[in-house]
One Martini backbone bead per residue (centre of mass of N, CA, C, O) as a GRO file, in nm:
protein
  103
    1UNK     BB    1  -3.889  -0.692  -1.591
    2UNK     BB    2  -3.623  -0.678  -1.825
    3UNK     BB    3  -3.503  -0.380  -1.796
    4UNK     BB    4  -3.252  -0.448  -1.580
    5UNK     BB    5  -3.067  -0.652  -1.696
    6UNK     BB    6  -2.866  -0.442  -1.848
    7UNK     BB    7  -2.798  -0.295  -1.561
    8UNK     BB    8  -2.659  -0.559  -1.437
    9UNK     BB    9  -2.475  -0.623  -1.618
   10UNK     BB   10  -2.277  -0.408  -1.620
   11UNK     BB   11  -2.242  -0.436  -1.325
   12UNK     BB   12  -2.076  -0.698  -1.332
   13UNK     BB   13  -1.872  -0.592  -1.535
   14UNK     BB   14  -1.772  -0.357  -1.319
   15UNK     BB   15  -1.689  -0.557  -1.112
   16UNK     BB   16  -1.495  -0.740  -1.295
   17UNK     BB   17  -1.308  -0.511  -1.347
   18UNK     BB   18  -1.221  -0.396  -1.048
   19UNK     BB   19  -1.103  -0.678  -0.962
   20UNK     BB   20  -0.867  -0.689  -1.193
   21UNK     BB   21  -0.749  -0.411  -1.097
   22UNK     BB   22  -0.684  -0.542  -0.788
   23UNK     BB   23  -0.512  -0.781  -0.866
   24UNK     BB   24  -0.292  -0.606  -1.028
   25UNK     BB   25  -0.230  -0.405  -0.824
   26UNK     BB   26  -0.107  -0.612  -0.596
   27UNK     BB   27   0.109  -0.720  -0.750
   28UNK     BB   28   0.251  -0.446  -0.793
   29UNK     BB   29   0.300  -0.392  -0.494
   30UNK     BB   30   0.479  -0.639  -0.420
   31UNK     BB   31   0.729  -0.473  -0.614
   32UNK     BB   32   0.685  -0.231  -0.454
   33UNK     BB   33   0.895   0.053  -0.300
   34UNK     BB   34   0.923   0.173   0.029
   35UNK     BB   35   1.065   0.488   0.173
   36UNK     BB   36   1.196   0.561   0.518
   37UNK     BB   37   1.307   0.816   0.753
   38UNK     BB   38   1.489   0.869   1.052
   39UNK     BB   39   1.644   1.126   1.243
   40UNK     BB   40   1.772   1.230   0.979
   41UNK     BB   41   1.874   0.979   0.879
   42UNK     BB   42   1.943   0.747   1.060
   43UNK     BB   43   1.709   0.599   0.931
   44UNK     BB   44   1.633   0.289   0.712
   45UNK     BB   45   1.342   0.188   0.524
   46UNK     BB   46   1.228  -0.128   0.348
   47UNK     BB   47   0.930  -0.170   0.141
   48UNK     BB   48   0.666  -0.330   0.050
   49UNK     BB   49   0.336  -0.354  -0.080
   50UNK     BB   50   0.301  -0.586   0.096
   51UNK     BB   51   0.419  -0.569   0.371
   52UNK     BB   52   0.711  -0.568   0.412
   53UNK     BB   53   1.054  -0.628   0.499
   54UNK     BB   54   1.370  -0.530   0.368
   55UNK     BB   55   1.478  -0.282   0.547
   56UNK     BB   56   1.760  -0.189   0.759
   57UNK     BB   57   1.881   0.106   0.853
   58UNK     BB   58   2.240   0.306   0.936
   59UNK     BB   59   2.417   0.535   1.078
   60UNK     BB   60   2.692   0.645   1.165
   61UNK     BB   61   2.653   0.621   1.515
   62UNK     BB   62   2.453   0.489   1.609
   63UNK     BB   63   2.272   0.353   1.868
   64UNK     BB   64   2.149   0.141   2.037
   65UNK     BB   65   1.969   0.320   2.233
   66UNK     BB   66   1.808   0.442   1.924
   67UNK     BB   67   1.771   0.202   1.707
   68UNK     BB   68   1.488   0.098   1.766
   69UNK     BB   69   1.324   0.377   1.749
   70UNK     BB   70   1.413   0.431   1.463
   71UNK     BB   71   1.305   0.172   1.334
   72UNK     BB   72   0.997   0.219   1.395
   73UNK     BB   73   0.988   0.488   1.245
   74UNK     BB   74   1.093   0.390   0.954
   75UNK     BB   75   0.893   0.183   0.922
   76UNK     BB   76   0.600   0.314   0.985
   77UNK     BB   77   0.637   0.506   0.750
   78UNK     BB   78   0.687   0.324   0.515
   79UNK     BB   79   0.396   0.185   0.591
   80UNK     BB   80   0.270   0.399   0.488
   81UNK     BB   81   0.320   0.462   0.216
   82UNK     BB   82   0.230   0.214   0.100
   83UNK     BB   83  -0.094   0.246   0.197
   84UNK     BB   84  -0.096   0.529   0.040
   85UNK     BB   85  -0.076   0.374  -0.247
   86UNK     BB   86  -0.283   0.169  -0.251
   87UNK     BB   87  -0.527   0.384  -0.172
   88UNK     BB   88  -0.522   0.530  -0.456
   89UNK     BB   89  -0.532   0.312  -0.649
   90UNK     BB   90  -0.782   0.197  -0.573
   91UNK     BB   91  -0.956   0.439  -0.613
   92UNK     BB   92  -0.895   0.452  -0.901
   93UNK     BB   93  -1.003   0.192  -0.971
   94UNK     BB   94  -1.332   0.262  -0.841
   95UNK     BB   95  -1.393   0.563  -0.854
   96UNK     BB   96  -1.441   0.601  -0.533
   97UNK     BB   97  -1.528   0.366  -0.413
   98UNK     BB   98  -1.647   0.191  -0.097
   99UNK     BB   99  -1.513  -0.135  -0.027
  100UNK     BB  100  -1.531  -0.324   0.189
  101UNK     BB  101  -1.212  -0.482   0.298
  102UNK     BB  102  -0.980  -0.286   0.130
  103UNK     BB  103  -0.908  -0.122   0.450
   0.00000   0.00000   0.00000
């Protein structure tokens, strides 16, 4: 009866360790940027991993009228990069659990 508690502790020990490797993994994301440009570097956007926008950047001469959609395309691209190494950081902390709900 009392055999499987010694295996119930480790496990509530190692989500309890999963869970403070996640909230440190989420404060390091939140100061760390991820950059990516659009139209060959036509557009330059900047994102923190905590999925903020930090800047959009253009280069001498883009006019207007593109200069939306490669803002859309360089913002889209730096928060895929954000995304893309929070879900490797989450999977390295949790041993590559698939943990419903963080993401």
């Amino acid at each position: 009866m009392f055999g499987n508690l010694g295996a119930m502790a480790a496990a509530v020990k190692q989500a309890k360790e999963i869970q403070e490797n996640i909230k440190r993994i989420k404060e390091e994301m939140a100061t760390a940027s991820f950059e990516a440009s659009a139209g060959g570097d036509k557009a330059v956007a900047v994102v923190t991993g905590d999925l903020r926008v930090v800047s959009v950047s253009f280069a001498p001469g883009v006019d207007a009228a593109e200069a939306g959609e490669l803002a859309a395309a360089a913002v889209n691209a730096a928060l895929d990069n954000a995304k893309s190494s929070m879900q490797e950081k989450i999977r390295e902390a949790t041993g590559g659990l698939n943990i419903p709900g963080l993401f």
